[in-house]
VEXDREN-2710 file (C-alpha; in Angstrom, 1 decimal):
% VEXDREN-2710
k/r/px/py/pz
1/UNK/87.4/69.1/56.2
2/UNK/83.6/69.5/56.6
3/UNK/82.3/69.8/53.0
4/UNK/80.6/72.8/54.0
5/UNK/83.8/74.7/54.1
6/UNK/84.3/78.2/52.2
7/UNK/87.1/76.2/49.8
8/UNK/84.5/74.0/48.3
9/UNK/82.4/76.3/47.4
10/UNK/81.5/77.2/43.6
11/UNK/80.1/80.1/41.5
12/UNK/77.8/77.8/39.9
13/UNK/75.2/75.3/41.9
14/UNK/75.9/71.9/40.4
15/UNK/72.7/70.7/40.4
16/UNK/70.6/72.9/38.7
17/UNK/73.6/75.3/37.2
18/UNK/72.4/78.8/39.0
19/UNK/74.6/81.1/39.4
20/UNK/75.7/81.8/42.7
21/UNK/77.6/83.7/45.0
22/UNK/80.5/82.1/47.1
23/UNK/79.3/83.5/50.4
24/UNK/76.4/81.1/49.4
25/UNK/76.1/77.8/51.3
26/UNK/73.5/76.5/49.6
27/UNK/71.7/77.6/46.2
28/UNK/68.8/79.7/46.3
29/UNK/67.0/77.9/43.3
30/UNK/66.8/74.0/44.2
31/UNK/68.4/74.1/48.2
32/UNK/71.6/72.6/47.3
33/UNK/74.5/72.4/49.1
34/UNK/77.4/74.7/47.1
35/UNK/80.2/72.6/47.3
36/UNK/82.6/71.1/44.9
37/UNK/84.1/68.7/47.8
38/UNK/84.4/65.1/46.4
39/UNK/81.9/62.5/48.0
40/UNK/83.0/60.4/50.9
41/UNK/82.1/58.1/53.5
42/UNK/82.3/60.3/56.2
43/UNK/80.5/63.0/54.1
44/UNK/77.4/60.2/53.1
45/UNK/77.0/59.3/56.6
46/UNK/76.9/62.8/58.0
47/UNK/74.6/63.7/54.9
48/UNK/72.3/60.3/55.9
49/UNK/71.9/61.4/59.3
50/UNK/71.3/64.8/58.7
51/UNK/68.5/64.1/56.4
52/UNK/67.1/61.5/59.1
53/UNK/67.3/64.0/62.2
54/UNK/65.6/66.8/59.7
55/UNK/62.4/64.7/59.2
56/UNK/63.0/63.5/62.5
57/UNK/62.3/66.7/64.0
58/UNK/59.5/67.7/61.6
59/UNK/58.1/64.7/62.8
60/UNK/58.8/65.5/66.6
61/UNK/57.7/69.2/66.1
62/UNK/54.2/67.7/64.8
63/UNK/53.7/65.1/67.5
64/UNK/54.7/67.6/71.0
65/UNK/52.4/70.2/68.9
66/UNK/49.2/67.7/68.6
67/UNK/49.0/66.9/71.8
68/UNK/50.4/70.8/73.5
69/UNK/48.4/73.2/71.1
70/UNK/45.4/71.4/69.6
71/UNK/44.5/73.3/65.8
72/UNK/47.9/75.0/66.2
73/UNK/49.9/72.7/63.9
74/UNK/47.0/72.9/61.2
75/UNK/47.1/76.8/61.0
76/UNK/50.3/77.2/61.1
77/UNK/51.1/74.6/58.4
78/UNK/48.4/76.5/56.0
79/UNK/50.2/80.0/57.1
80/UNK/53.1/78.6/54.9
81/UNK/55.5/76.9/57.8
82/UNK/55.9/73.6/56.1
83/UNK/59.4/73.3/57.1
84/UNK/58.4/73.4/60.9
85/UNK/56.3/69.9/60.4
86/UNK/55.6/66.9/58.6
87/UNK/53.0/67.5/55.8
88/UNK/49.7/66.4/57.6
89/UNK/48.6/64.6/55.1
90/UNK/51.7/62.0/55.3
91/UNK/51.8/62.0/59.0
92/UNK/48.2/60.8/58.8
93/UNK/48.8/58.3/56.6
94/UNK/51.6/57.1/58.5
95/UNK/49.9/56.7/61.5
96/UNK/46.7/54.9/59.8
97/UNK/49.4/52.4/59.2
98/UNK/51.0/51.9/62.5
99/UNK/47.5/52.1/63.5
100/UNK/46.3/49.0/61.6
101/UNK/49.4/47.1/62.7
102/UNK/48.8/47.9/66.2
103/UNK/45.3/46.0/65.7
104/UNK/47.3/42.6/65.2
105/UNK/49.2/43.4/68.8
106/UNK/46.1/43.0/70.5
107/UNK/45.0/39.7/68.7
108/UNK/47.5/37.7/70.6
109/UNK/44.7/35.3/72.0
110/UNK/43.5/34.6/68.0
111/UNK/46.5/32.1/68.2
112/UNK/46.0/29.0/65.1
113/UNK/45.7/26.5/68.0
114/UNK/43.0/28.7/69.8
115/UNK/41.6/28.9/66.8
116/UNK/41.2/25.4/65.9
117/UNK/40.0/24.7/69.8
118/UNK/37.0/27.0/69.0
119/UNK/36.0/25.6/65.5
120/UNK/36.2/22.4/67.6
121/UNK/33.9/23.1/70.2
122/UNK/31.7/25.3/67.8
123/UNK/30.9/21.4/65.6
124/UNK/30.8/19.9/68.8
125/UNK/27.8/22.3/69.6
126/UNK/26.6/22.7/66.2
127/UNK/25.9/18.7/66.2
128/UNK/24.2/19.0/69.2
129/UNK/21.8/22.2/68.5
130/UNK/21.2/21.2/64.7
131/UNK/18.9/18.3/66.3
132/UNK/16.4/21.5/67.2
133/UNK/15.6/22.4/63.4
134/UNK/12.8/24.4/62.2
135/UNK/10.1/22.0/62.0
136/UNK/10.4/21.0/65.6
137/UNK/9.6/24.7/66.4
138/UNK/7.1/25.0/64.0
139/UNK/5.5/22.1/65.5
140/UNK/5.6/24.3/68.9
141/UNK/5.0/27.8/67.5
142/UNK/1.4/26.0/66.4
143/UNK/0.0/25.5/69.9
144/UNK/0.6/29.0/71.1
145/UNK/-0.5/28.1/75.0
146/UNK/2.3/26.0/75.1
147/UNK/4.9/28.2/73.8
148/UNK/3.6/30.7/75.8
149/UNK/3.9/29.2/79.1
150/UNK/7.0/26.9/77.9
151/UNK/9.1/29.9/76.5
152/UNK/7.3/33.4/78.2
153/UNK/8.3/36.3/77.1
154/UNK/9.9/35.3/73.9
155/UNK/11.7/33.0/71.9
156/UNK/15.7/32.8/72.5
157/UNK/16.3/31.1/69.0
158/UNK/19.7/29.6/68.7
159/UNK/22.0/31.0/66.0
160/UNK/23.8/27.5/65.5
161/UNK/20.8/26.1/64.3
162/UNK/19.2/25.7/60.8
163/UNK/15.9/27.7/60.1
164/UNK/14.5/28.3/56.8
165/UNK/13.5/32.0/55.7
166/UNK/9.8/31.3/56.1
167/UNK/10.2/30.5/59.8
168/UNK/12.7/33.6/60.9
169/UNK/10.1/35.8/58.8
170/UNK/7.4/35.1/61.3
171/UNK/9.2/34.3/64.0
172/UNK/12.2/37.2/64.3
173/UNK/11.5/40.6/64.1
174/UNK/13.5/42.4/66.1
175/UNK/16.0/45.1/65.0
176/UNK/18.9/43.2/62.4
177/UNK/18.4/39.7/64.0
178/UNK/15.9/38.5/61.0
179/UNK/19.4/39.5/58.6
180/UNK/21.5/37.4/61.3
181/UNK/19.8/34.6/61.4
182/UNK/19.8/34.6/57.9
183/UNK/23.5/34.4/57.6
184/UNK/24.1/32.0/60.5
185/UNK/21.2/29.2/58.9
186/UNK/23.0/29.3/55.2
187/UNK/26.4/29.1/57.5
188/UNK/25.2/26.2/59.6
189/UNK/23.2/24.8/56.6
190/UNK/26.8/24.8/54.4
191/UNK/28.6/23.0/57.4
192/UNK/26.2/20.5/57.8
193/UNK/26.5/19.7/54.2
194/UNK/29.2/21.0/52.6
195/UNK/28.9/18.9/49.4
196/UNK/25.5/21.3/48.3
197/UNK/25.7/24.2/46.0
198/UNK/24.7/27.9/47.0
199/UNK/21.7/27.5/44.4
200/UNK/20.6/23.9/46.4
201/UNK/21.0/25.8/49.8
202/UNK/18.8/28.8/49.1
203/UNK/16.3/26.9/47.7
204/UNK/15.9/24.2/50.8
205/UNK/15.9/27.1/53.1
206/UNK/12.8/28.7/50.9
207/UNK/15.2/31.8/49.7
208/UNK/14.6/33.2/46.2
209/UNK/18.1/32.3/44.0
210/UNK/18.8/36.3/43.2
211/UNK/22.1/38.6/43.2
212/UNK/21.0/39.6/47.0
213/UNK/20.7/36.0/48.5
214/UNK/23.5/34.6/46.5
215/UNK/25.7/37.4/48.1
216/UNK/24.4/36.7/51.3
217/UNK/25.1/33.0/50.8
218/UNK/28.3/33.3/49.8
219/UNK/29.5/36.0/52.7
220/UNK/27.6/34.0/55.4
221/UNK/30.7/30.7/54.5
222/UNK/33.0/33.5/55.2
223/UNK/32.3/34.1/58.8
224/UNK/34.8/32.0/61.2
225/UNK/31.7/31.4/63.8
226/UNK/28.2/32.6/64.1
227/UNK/28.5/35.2/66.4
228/UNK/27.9/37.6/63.7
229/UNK/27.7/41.1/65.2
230/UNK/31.0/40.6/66.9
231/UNK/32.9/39.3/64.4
232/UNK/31.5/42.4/61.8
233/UNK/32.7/44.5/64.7
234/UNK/36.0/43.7/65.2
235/UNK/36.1/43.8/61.0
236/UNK/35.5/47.3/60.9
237/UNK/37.1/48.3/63.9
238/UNK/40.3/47.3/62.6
239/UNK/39.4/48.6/58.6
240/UNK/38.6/52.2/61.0
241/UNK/41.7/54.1/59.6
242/UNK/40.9/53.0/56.0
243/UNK/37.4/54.1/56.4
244/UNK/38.0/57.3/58.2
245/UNK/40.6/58.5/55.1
246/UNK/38.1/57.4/52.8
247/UNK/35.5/59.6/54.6
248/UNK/37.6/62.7/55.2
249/UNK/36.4/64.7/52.4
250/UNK/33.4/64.3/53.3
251/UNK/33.6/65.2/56.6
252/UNK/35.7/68.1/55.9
253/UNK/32.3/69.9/54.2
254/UNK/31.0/69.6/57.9
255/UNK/33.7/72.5/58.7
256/UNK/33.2/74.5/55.1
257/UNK/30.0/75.0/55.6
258/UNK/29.9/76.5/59.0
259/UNK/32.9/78.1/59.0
260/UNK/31.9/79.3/55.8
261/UNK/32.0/83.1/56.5
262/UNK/36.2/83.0/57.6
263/UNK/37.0/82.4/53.9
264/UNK/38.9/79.6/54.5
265/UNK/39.4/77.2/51.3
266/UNK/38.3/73.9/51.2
267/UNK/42.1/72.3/51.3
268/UNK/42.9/74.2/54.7
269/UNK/39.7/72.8/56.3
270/UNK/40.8/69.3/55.0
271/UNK/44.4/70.0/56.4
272/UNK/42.7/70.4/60.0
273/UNK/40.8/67.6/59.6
274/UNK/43.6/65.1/59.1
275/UNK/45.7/66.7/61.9
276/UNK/42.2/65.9/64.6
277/UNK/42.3/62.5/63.9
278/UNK/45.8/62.2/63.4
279/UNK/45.3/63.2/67.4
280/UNK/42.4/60.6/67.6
281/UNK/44.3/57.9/65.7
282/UNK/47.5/58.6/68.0
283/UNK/45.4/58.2/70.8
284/UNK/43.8/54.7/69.8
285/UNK/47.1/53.6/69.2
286/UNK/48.5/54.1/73.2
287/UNK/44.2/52.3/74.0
288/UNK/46.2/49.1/71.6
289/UNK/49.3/48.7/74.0
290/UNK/47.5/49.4/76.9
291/UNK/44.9/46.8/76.4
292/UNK/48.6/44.5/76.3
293/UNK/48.4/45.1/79.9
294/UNK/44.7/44.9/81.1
295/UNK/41.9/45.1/78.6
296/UNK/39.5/46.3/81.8
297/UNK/42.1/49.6/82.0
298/UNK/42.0/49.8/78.1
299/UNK/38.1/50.2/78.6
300/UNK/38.3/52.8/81.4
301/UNK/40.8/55.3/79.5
302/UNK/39.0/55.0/76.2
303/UNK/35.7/55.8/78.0
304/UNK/37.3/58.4/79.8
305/UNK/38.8/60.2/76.1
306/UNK/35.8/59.6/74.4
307/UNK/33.6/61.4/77.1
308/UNK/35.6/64.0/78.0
309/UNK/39.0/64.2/76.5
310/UNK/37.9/64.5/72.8
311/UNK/35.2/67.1/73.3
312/UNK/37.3/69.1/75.2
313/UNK/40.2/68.7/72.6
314/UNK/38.0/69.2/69.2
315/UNK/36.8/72.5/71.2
316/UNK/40.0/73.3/71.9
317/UNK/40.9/73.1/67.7
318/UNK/38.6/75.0/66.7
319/UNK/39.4/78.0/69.0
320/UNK/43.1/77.8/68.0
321/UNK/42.4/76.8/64.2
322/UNK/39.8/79.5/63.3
323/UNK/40.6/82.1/65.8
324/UNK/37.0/83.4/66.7
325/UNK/35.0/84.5/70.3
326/UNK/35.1/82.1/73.0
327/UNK/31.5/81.9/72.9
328/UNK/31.4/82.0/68.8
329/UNK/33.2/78.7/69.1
330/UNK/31.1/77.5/72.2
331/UNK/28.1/77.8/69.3
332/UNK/29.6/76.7/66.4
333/UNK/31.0/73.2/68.4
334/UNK/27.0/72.7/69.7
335/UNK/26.3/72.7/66.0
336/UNK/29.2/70.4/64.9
337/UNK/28.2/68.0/66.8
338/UNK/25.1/66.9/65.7
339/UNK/26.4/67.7/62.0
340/UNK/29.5/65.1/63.0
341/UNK/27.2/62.4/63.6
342/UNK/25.1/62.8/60.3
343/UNK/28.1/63.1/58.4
344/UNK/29.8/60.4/60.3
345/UNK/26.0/58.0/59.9
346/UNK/26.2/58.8/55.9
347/UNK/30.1/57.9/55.6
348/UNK/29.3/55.0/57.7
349/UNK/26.9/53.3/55.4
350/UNK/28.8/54.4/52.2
351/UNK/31.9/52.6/54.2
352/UNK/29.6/49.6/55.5
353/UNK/28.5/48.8/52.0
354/UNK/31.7/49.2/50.5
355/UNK/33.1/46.8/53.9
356/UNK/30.6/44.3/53.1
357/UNK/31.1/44.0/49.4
358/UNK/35.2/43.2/50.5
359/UNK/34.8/41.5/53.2
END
């Protein structure tokens, strides 16, 4: 007997003790079922699954509707059908984390004896290239016909070298590379000898013992190798979800303000939000397990979704989301775009300052 049966069913819900009719199945205060039916196995497994397959569907209501009906899921969930589909807000955190765990899939070649193969070869090299120190180039940056027609154009300088701060200041200017060779020469200068303090370092490579070099010092021992700008790559690319949820209220003032004029609250532009890159997050999930096949594939169908794909999907939402003119929305996307990227640029050094202070 299925516990949902007409005998087992009360005048009074016992959970919450409202009264109740007995053409009732379940009470109309808390959701209850209205039975009296004893508890057993059969019952908890039926009641396990049931549960299960009911957020189980939510769940499969919210995926088929992200990727059929871009917006749709996000208007809908603010026009009160929050049975329909998981809460937004969950489903993105869920998938943040599957995201991040998808990261470590990809990472297969980091193996500890690949690892240990590369530090190898990196002290190999770094014996070899710490022999062309500073003061040799100094001793060639004073006789500037020589350099000239030695080295042309311009000076390749070797990051797994030592240089001291007075040499990359006149010598390396261009864009961020003054800031890596910074950290690779306190790197190389702490593997070379590993016995000297961060105060004994900075002051043989002519840096002023403050808050900012100290830091500097003591994140440049940090780095596995000195190929700098790919290692802080792959460090934020992986931290990406983390960031982006941090950075979500923020970007959700993008939408507020020009879609100011539908009267739309703040928390139902921020429900949108997280279901666009709940579809952008689902998206670099299937880039992860493709790349387990061929990386150069990977490449082409992320290209592909970031040129075309996504543009034509965040149109797309906003059309079905805030339900205005074809052309209206034509407009308004020509503005978000440029507005995206100086959100995106201000959350981005809020997140790259906050990243550097844990990495």
């Amino acid at each position: 007997m299925s516990r949902k049966d007409l005998k087992y069913r009360g005048t009074q819900c016992i959970n919450c003790e409202t009264s109740l009719d007995i053409s009732e199945k379940y009470c109309h205060h808390c959701g209850q079922l209205n039975s009296t039916k004893k508890l057993t196995i059969s019952d908890f497994i039926e009641e396990f699954f049931a549960n299960f397959y009911a957020y189980d569907s939510r769940l499969r209501n919210s995926i088929i509707s992200i990727f059929t009906k871009p917006g749709v899921l996000a208007r809908e969930f603010n026009a009160g059908k929050r049975h329909t589909y998981a809460n937004p807000f969950r489903l993105f955190l869920s998938v943040s984390l599957i995201l991040f765990i998808t990261f470590n899939f990809t990472e297969g070649d980091n193996s500890p004896d690949a690892d240990t193969a590369r530090e190898e070869l990196a002290k190999e090299q770094l014996k070899e290239e710490i022999k062309k120190d500073s003061a040799a180039l100094k001793l060639l940056n004073t006789n500037v016909t020589i350099k000239d027609n030695l080295l042309k154009d311009r000076i390749e300088y070797s990051k797994d070298s030592i240089y001291t701060k007075d040499f990359i200041d006149q010598n390396i200017n261009r864009n961020f590379d003054p800031l890596v060779y910074y950290i690779t020469s306190l790197r190389n200068f702490h593997l070379k000898y590993p016995e000297k303090s961060d105060e004994q370092i900075l002051k043989e490579l002519g840096f002023e013992n403050n808050f900012t070099y100290n830091t500097m010092c003591n994140k440049a021992k940090l780095f596995k190798s000195n190929n700098i700008y790919e290692e802080l790559f792959d460090y934020f690319y992986q931290k990406l979800p983390f960031f982006i949820f941090l950075s979500l209220p923020i970007l959700t003032l993008m939408f507020w303000l020009v879609f100011y004029s539908k009267k739309i609250n703040y928390t139902e532009h921020l429900v949108f939000a997280y279901t666009f890159f709940t579809f952008i997050f689902l998206c670099m999930m299937i880039f992860n397990f493709i790349e387990l096949i061929s990386e150069e594939l990977t490449y082409f169908v992320s290209g592909v979704s970031f040129a075309f794909i996504f543009p034509i999907y965040f149109y797309k939402s906003l059309r079905n989301f805030y339900q205005q003119s074809r052309w209206i929305t034509v407009l308004k996307f020509l503005i978000l775009n440029p507005l995206f990227f100086l959100f995106l640029s201000i959350c981005a050094l809020i997140m790259m300052l906050i990243g550097i202070i844990l990495f």
